[in-house]
C-alpha positions as CSV (number, residue, x, y, z in Angstrom):
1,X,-3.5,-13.0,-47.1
2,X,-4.2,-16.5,-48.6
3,X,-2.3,-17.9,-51.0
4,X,-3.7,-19.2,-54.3
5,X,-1.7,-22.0,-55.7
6,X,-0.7,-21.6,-59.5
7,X,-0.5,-23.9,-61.5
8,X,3.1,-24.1,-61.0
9,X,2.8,-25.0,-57.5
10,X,3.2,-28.5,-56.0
11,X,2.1,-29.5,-52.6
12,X,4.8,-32.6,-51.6
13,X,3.0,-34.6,-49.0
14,X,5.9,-36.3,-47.1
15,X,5.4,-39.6,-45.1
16,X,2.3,-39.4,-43.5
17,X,2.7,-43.0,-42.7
18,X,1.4,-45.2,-39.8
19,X,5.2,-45.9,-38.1
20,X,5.0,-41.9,-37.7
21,X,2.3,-41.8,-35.7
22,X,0.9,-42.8,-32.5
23,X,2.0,-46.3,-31.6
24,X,3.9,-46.5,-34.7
25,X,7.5,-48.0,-34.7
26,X,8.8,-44.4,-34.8
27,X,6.0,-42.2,-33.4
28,X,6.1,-38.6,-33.8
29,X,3.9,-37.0,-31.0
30,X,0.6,-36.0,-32.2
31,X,1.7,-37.1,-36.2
32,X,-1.8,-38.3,-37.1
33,X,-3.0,-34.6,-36.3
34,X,-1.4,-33.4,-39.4
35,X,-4.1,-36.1,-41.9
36,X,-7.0,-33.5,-41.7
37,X,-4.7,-30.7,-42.2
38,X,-3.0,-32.1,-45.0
39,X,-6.1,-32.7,-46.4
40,X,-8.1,-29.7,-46.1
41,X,-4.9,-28.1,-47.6
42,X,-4.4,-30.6,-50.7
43,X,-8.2,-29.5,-51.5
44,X,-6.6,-26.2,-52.5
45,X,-4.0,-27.7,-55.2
46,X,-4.1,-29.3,-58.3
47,X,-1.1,-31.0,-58.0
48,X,0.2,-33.3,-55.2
49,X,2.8,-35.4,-54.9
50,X,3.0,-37.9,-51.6
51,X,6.1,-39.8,-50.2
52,X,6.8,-43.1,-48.3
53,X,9.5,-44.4,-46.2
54,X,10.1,-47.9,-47.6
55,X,12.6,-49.6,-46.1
56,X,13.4,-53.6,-46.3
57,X,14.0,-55.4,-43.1
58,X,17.3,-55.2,-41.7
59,X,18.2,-51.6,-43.2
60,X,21.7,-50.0,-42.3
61,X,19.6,-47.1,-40.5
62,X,18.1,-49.5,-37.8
63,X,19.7,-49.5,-35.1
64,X,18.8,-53.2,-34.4
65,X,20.8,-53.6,-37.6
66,X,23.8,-53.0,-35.6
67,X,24.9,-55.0,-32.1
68,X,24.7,-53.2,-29.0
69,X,23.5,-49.9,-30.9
70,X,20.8,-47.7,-29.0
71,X,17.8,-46.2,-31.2
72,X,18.7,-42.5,-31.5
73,X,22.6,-43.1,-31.4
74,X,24.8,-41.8,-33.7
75,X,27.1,-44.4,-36.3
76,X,29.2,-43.7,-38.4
77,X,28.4,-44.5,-42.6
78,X,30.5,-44.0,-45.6
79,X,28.2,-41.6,-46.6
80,X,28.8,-39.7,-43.2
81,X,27.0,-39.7,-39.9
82,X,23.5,-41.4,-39.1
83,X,21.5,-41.4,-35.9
84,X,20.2,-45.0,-35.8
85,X,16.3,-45.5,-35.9
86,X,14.1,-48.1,-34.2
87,X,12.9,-50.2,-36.9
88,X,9.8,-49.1,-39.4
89,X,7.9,-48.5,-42.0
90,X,9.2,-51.9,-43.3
91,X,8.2,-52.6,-47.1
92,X,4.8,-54.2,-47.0
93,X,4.2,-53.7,-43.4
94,X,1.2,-51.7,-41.8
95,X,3.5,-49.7,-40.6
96,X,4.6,-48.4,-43.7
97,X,1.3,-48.3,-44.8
98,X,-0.3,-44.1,-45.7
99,X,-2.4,-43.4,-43.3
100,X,-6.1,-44.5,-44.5
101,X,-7.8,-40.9,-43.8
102,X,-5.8,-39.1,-46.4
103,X,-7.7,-37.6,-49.1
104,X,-5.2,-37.1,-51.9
105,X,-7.4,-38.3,-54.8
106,X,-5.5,-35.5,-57.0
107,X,-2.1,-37.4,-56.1
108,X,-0.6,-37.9,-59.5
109,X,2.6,-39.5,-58.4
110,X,4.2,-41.6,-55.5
111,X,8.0,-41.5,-54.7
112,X,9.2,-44.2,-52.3
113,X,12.6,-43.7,-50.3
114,X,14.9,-45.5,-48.5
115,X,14.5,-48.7,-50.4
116,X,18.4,-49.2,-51.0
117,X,19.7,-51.4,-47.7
118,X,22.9,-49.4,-47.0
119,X,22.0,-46.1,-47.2
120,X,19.1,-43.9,-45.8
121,X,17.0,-41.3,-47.2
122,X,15.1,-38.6,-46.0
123,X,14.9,-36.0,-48.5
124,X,12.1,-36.6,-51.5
125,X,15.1,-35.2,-53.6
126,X,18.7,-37.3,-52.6
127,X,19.3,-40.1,-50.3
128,X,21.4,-39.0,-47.6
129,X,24.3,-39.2,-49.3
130,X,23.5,-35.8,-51.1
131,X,24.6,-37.8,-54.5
132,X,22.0,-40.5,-55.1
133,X,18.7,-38.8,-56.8
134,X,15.6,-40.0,-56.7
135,X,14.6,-38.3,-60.0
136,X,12.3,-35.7,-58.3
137,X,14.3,-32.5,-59.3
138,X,14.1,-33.6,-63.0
139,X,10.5,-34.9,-62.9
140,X,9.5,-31.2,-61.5
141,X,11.3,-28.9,-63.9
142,X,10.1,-31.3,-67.1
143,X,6.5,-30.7,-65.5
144,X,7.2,-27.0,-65.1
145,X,6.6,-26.7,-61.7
146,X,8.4,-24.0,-59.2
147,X,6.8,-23.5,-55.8
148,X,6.4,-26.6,-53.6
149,X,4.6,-26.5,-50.5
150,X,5.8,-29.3,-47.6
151,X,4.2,-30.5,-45.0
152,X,4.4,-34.0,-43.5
153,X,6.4,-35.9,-41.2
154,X,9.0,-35.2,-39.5
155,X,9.2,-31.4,-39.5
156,X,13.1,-31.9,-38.5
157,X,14.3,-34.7,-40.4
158,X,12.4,-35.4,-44.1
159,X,10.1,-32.1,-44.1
160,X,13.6,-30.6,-43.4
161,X,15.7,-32.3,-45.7
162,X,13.0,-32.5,-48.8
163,X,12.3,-28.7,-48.1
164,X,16.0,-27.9,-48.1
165,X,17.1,-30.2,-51.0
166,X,14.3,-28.1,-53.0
167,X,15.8,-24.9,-52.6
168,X,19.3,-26.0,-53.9
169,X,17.7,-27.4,-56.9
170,X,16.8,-23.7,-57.4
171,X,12.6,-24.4,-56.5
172,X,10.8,-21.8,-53.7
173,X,10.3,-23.8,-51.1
174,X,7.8,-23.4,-48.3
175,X,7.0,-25.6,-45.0
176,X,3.4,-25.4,-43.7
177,X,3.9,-26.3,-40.4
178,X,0.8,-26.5,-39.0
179,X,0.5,-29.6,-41.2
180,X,3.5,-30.7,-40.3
181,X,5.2,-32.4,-36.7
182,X,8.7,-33.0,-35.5
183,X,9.9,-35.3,-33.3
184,X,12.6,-32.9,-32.0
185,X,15.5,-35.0,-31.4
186,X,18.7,-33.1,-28.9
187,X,17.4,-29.4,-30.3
188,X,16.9,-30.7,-33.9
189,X,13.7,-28.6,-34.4
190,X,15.9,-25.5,-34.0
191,X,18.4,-26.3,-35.7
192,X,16.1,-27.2,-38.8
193,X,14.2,-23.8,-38.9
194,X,17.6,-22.2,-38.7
195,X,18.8,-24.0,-41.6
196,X,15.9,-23.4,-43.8
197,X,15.1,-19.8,-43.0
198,X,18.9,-19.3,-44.1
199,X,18.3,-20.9,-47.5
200,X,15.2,-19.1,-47.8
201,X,12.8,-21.8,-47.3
202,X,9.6,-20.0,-46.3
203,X,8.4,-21.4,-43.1
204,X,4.1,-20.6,-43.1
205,X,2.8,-20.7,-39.9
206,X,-1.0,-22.3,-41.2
207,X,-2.3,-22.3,-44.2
């Protein structure tokens, strides 16, 4: 049965940037095949909300940031542990750069993450030190708002994590994840539907 967004609903567009997709300095496979879903979706809300990865150069999370580290190894932060990324979506870069075929002319508000050097973020909620806010959680219950709908990139990591972060902030929470990819990192697709499903994050198939 289709669903009809209210006008409590909020469709939270997550980092549909160009270092997510092909040839991108972190590529998820097949990212950019999410833009015309995302936007043939957003036609059916009044309210959208988009993300960006915004990192300066020489963030903690890179693992040129750190001698001899691999990309995709695990190091050690005071905030816990953090798989190292190649480097991207550096602040003014193309890379971190929305992809120009999003059509999100309804978009009435931007949140950029992972701005702060020594720690990552990849929830739209907290950085990933599940302390620091980035003010979302407050801007949605002043606006009165208490479904939001994810989709974005990546399914495992910020979809995740954003989706996730929602639900303890006491929002529904859905993923659409035909408008969404992962990059599926040592089984972390799994493991991120089985967290979500068991704090009742709806995962929607296609919208």
């Amino acid at each position: 049965m289709p669903i009809t967004p209210l006008e409590t609903d909020l469709l939270l567009v997550i980092d549909v940037q160009y270092d997510f997709c092909p040839g991108g300095g972190l590529a998820v496979a097949d990212g950019d095949a999410v833009v015309p879903e995302v936007n043939r979706i957003a036609r059916d809300f009044a309210h959208v909300l988009i993300t960006q990865d915004w990192h300066p150069a020489g963030h903690s999370s890179f693992a040129s940031s750190h001698e001899g580290a691999a990309p995709f190894s695990q190091f050690s932060m005071p905030y816990g542990a953090q798989t190292l990324w190649p480097d991207h979506c550096v602040q003014g870069t193309r890379g971190a750069e929305l992809h120009d075929g999003l059509e999100l002319p309804q978009a009435e508000m931007m949140i950029r993450k992972g701005y702060r050097t020594e720690i990552d973020s990849y929830s739209a909620f907290f950085e990933n030190d599940q302390k620091t806010p980035t003010g979302l959680a407050g801007y949605l219950r002043e606006r009165g708002f208490q479904r939001v709908f994810c989709v974005g990139l990546a399914t495992d990591f910020c979809v995740r994590f954003s989706a996730v972060d929602a639900r303890k902030q006491g929002f529904e929470a859905t993923v659409i994840e035909s408008a969404c990819r992962a990059i599926d990192l040592e089984g972390s697709l799994a493991a991120a539907k089985s967290e979500m499903t068991g704090l009742g994050v709806e995962l929607l198939e296609s919208w």
